[in-house]
N, C-alpha and C positions, 0 to 999 in steps of 0.2 A: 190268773193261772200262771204258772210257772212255764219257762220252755222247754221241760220235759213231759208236762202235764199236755200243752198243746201240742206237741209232737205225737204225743201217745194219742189223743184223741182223733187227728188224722187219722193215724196209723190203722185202732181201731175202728172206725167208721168203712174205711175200704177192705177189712178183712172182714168185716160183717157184711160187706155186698159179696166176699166170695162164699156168704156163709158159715164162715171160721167164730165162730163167739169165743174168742179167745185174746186175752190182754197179755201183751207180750210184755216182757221181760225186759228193763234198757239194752239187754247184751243179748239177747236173744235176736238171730239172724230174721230177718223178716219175710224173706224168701221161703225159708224152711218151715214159716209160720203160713204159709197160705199165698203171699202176694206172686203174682208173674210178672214179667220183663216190664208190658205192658204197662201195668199197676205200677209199678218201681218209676214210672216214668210220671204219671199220676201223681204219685209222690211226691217227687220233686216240682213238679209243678204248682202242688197244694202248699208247701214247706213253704216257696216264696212268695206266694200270692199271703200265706197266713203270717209271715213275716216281714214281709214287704221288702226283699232283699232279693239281687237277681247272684244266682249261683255262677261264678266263672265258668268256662269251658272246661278248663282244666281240672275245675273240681267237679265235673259230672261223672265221678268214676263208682263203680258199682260198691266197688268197700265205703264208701259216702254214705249210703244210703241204706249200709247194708244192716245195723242196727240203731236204736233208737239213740244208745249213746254215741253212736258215729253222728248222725244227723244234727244234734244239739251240738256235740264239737264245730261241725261244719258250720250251723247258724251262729254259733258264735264268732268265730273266727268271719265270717262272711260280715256280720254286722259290723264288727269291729274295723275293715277294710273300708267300709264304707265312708 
């Protein structure tokens, strides 16, 4: 799988626990699709444990996280650091 395909897959699995069945879009805000602050936090949680990379402080910022092609920038440039 690709890491926009694993990203997406995250992505959707926790909007199907708010009961959203909806597959977002790379640019589509993910907030506006369903996820809360909460969740958003979840997310970043799951992004590193599923990529095995720990996100800076710096970059825990909510536009990070805020669409699917932000998140895969993010993992990239994160792995790449490493």
């Amino acid at each position: 799988m690709s890491p926009t395909e694993r990203i997406t897959a995250i992505a959707v699995r926790m909007l199907l626990k708010r009961g959203v069945a909806t597959m977002p879009a790379g640019h589509e805000n993910l907030r506006d699709a369903g996820l809360t602050s909460l969740d958003m936090v979840g997310l970043m949680l799951a992004i590193e444990a599923e990529f095995d990379i720990e996100v800076p402080q710096s970059a825990m910022t909510p536009e990070n996280f805020d669409t699917i092609n932000a998140i895969e920038n993010l993992v990239s440039v994160t792995a790449k650091a490493a």
